[in-house]
C-alpha positions in Angstrom: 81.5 177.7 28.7 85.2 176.8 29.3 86.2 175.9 33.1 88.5 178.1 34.5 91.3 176.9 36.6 92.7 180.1 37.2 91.7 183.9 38.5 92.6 186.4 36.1 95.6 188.3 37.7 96.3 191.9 38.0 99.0 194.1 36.4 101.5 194.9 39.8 101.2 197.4 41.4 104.3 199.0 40.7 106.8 198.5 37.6 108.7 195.8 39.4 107.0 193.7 41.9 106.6 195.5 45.0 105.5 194.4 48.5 105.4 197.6 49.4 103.4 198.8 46.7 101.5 195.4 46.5 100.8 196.1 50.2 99.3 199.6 50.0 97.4 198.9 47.1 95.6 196.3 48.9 94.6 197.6 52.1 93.5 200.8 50.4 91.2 198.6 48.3 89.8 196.8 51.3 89.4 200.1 53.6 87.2 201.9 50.6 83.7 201.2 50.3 82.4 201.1 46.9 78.8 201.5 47.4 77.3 203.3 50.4 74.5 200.8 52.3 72.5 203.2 54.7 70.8 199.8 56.9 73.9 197.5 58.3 72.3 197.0 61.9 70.8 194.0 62.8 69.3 195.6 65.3 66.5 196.6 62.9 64.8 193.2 62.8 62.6 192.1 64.7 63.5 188.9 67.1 67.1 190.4 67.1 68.4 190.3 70.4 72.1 190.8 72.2 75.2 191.6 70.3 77.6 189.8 68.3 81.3 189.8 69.3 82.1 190.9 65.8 79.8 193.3 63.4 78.6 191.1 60.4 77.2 193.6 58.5 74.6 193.0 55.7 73.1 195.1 53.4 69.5 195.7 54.3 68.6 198.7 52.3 65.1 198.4 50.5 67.2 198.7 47.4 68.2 195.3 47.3 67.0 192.1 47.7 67.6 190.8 51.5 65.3 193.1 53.6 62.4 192.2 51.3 63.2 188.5 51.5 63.8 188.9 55.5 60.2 190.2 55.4 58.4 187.4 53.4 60.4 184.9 55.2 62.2 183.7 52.5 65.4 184.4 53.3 68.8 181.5 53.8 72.0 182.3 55.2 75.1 179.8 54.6 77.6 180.3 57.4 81.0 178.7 57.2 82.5 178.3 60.5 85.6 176.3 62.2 84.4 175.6 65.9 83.8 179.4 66.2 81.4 180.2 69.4 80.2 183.4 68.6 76.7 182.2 67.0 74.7 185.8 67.6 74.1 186.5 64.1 73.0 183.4 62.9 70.9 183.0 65.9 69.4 186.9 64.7 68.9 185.4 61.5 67.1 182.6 62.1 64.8 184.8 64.7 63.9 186.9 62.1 62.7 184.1 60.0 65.4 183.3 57.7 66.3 179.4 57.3 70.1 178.9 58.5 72.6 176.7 57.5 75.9 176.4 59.5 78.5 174.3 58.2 81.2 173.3 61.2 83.6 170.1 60.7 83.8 170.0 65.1 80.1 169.7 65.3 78.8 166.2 67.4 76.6 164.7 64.8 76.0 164.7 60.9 72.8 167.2 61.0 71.1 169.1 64.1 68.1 170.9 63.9 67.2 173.5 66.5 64.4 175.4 66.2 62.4 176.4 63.2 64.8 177.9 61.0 68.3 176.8 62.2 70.3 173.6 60.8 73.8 172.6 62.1 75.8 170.1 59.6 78.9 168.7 60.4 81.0 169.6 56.9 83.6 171.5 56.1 83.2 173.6 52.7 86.1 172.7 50.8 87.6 174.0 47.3 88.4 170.9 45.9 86.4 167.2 45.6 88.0 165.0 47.2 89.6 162.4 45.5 87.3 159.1 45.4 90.3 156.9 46.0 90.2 158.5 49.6 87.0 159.9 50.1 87.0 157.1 53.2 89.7 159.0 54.6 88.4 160.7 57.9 90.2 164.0 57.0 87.9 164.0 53.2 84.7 162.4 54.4 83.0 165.5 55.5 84.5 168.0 53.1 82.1 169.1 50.1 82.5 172.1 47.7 79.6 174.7 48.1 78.5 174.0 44.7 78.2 171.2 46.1 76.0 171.3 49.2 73.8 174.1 46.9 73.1 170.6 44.4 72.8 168.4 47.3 70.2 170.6 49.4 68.3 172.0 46.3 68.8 175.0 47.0 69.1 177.4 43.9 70.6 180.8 45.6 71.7 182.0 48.9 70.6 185.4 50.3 74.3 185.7 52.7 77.0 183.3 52.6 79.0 184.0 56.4 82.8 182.7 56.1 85.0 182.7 59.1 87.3 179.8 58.4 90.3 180.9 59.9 92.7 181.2 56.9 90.5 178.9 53.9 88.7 182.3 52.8 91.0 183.0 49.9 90.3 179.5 48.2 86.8 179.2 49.3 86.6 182.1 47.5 88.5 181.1 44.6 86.4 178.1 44.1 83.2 180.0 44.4 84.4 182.4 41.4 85.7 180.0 39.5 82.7 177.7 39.4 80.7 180.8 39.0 78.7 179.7 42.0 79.1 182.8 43.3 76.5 184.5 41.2 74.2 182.4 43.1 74.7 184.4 46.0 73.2 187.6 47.4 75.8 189.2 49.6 79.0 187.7 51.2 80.4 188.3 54.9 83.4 187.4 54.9 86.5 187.5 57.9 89.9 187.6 56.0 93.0 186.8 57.5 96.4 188.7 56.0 98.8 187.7 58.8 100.4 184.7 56.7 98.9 184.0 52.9 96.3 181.5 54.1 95.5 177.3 53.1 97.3 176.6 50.0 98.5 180.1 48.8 102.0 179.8 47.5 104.8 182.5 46.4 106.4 185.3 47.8 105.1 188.1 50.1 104.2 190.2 46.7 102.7 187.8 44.6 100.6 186.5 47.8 98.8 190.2 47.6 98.7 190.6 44.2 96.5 187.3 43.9 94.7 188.2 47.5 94.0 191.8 45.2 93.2 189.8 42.3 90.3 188.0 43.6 89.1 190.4 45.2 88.8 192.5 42.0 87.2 189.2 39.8 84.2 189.9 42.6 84.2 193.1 41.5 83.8 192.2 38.1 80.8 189.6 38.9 79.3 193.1 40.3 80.3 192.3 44.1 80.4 196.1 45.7 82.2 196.0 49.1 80.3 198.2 51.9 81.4 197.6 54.9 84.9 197.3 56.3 85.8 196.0 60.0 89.1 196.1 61.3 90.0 194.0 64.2 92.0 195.9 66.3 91.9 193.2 69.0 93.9 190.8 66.9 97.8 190.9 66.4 98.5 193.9 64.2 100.6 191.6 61.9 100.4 191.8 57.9 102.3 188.5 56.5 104.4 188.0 60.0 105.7 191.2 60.1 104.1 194.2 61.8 103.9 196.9 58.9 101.5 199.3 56.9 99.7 200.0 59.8 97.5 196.9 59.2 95.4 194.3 61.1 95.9 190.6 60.7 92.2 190.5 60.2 89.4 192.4 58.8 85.7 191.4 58.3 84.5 192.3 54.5 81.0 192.6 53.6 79.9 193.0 49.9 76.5 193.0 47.8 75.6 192.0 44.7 73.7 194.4 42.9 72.5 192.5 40.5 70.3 190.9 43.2 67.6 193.7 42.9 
């Protein structure tokens, strides 16, 4: 198997590159689900308690994998977080059994364990290994690839990988395609942001959401369904710094993989 360095890119949207076109093409992708999921609600499972700020919505429909998992207490969630407060659903998650992993660069020590089921580690989930000749710079030091942590941890597959990494989405996700790590994953929550083109995304306004559009589509093709769409209408109403097509500068994004009977 060659490794790819690159995502597959889509045709334009239009016969000469259109932000416009580029623009409506990708929100109307992101606003239509492409699987219905009748169970979303947390609320279901037992030790769930309060509400979280923000619906993270998973897939709990006897269909597919997670509820069954959640059940025999087999389940792990990955959550990617950047000093992020709001802790309700992984809290939920580890109430109901499942074994939790938060990865957060600002927490206090290397690795905390509270509770039965819930593990805090002080990394940041990067796309790319750090060099060696500085992996004793403080910036690199606590920055692994997912593919990574998976090898490190021994862990083969993770039931919900949670991303809210203010802006590092788009080449966290990359990086999980690429390295087909993905496939090792049962469903993905993920909080993108669309106000500027995020960590490391070059080019103009267009080609910005063609390649957002793009890797969205490459999940697609791994058999990633989107099925639940949250638009935060308490965050600026901004798509790349200017306020336009009617769109929020973030959304939350929750797909399955339905391979993961």
């Amino acid at each position: 198997q060659t490794v790819r360095w690159h995502i597959e890119l889509q045709p334009w949207a239009s016969p000469t590159p259109s932000l416009n076109y580029e623009a409506l093409r990708f929100l109307k992708y992101i606003s239509t689900s492409q699987i219905s999921c009748e169970h979303t609600n947390l609320n279901s499972l037992k030790g769930y308690s309060g509400t979280a700020k923000k619906p993270w919505s998973i897939c709990l429909d006897e269909r597919f994998s997670l509820i069954h998992r959640i059940r025999s207490k087999q389940c792990r969630l990955y959550s990617l977080g950047l000093g992020n407060d709001d802790n309700q659903f992984e809290l939920s998650m580890a109430n109901s059994g499942c074994e939790v992993h938060r990865f957060d660069p600002s927490i206090k020590s290397a690795h905390i364990q509270e509770g039965r089921h819930l593990w805090y580690h002080r990394l940041s989930i990067d796309w790319r290994d750090p060099n060696p000749a500085i992996a004793a710079h403080k910036l690199h030091s606590n920055t692994k690839k997912l593919g990574t942590v998976l090898n490190e941890f021994g862990h083969q597959k993770i039931d919900v990988l949670k991303a809210d990494v203010e802006s590092a989405e788009w080449k966290i996700l990359e990086n999980l395609i690429l390295e087909d790590v993905v496939e090792q994953i049962g469903q993905l929550v993920f909080e993108v942001h669309i106000h500027w083109p995020g960590f490391e995304v070059s080019g103009n306004d267009s080609t910005v959401v063609r390649y957002w559009y793009s890797l969205l589509r490459e999940l697609e093709l791994k058999d990633f369904k989107l099925f639940h769409t949250y638009k935060d209408l308490s965050k600026p109403q901004m798509f790349l710094k200017k306020e336009a097509f009617n769109a929020s500068s973030c959304y939350t994004l929750s797909w399955v993989n339905t391979r993961w009977k």
